[in-house]
N, C-alpha and C positions, 0 to 999 in steps of 0.2 A: 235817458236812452230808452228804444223803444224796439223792440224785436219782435215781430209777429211771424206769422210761417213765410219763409222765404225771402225775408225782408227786414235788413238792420238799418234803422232809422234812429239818426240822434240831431236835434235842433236845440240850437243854445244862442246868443245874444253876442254879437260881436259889433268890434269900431264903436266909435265916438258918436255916433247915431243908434248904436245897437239892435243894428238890422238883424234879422232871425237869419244863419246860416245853416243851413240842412246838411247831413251827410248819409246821402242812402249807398248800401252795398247790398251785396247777393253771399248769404251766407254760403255757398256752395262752391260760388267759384272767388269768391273773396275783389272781387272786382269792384269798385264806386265811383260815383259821385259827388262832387261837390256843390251845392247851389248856393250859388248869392254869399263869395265868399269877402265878407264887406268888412273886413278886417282883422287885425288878434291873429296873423300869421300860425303864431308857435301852438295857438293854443288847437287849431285847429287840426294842424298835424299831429298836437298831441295823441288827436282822439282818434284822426285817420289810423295812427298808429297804435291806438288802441284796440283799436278794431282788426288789425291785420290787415286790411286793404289795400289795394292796389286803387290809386284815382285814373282812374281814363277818362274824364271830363271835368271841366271846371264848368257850371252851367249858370247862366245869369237869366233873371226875370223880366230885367230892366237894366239901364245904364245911368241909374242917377247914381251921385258919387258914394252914397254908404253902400252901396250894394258889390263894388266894386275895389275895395282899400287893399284887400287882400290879394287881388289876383294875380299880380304879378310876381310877387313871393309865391306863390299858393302852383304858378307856372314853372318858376327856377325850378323847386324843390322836388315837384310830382313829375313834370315832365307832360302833364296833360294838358291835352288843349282847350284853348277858350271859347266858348260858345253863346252866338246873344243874334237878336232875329237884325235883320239890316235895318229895320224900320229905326231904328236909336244907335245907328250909326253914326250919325250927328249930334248926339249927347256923349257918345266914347271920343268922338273927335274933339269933345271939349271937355275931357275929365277935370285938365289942370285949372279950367276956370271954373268948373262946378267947385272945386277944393277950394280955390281961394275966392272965392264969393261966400263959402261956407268958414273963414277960416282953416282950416283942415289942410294940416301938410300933405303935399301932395308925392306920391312914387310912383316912377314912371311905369306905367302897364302895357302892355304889346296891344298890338291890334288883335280883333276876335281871329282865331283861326277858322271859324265853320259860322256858318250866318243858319239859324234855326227857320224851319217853315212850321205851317199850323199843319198840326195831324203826324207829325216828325216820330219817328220811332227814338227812345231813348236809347243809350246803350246800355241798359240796368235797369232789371224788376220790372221788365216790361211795361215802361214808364212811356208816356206820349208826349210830344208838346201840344200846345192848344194856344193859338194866337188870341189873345184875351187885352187887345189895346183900349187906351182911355186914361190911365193916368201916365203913359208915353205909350207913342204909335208902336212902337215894340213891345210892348209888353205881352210875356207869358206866362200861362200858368201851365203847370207840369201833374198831370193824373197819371195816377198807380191804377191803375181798375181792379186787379186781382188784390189789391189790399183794401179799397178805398181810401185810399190815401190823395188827395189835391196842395201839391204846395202853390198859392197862390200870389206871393211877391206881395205887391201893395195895390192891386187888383181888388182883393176884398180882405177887408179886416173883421174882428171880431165887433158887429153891433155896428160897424162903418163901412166906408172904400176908402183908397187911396185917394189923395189930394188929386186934382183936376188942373190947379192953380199955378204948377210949376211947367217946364218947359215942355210941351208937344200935349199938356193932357187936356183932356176934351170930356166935359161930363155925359151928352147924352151917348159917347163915345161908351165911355163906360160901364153907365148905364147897360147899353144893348149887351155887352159881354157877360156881365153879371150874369143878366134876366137869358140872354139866350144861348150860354155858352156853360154857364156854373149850376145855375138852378135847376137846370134838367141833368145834375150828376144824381146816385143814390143819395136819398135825406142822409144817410147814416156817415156819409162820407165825412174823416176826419180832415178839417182844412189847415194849413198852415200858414201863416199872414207871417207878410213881409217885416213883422213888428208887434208886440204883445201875445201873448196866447192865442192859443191855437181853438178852435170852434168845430165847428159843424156844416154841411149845407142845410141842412132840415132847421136847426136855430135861427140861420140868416135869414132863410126864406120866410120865417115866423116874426122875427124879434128885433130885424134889421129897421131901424128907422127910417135909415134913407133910400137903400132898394129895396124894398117889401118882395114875395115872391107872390 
């Protein structure tokens, strides 16, 4: 867990894929969010409840099926709605065969309530969205500016990006998001990958193999 001024942030490993799920809140009015809540239900709510919060978003970076396992539990329970950009409208439209192409039982998830645009106001911590496609036409990455905080889905990883290879991604797609959308945040900015440990921009931009800055 990670609490900085005005900002409780805890990231931990959920589902069968062990997608990174984030939970930011606003220590003041106790209000959060949930991003990329890709499975492990109870455990999740554990810590909602650990936190005291109130969830008023369920918020997605992308709609491939680990990012996603939790939501509709994650909907019953909070009562908050689901959020994901329309462009991967057509991956939510086909959760049940992303699951079973993966193996992976599948639970039925409602449709998104609210379709995200680039530059979108969060509702918490004065968070943005930032239309960042390329490993799916929807995909988002979500900036904190007043904490430097970037959670980035599978957009950018630690020392990599996200696959290209699965359905809708497109590398020099990608590509351009990185270089034109991420690498011009502050170096110091801590990022949060859809998967493994969490980095830096000023690391990528240095250390990154495959997009150099």
């Amino acid at each position: 867990m990670n609490q900085t001024l005005g900002m409780i942030r805890e990231t931990f490993p959920v589902g069968p894929l062990r997608c990174n799920c984030t939970i930011i809140g606003d220590p003041l009015t106790r209000k959060g969010i949930v991003v990329d809540p890709g499975g492990d239900a109870d455990l999740i709510l554990e810590k909602v409840y650990a936190h005291n919060l109130q969830i008023v978003a369920l918020i997605h970076t992308h709609a491939h099926l680990d990012h996603f396992l939790a939501s509709g539990e994650m909907k019953k329970k909070t009562g908050a709605p689901i959020h994901l950009h329309k462009d991967d409208k057509f991956l939510w439209d086909n959760l049940e065969t992303q699951c079973r192409m993966f193996g992976i039982p599948y639970h039925p998830v409602p449709g998104p309530d609210f379709w995200l645009h680039d530059d979108e106001a969060l509702t918490c911590c004065q968070g943005v969205a930032m239309h960042t496609p390329g490993h799916s036409p929807g995909s988002m990455s979500f900036w904190f500016a007043d904490h430097k905080l970037l959670i980035a889905g599978d957009t950018l990883f630690r020392r990599g990006i996200g696959r290209t290879d699965l359905w809708g991604g497109d590398y020099p797609t990608i590509e351009r998001s990185i270089r034109k959308r991420l690498y011009i945040l502050d170096e110091e900015t801590v990022v949060v990958t859809g998967h493994g440990s969490d980095t830096t921009i000023g690391e990528e931009i240095r250390e990154n193999m495959v997009v150099r800055g």
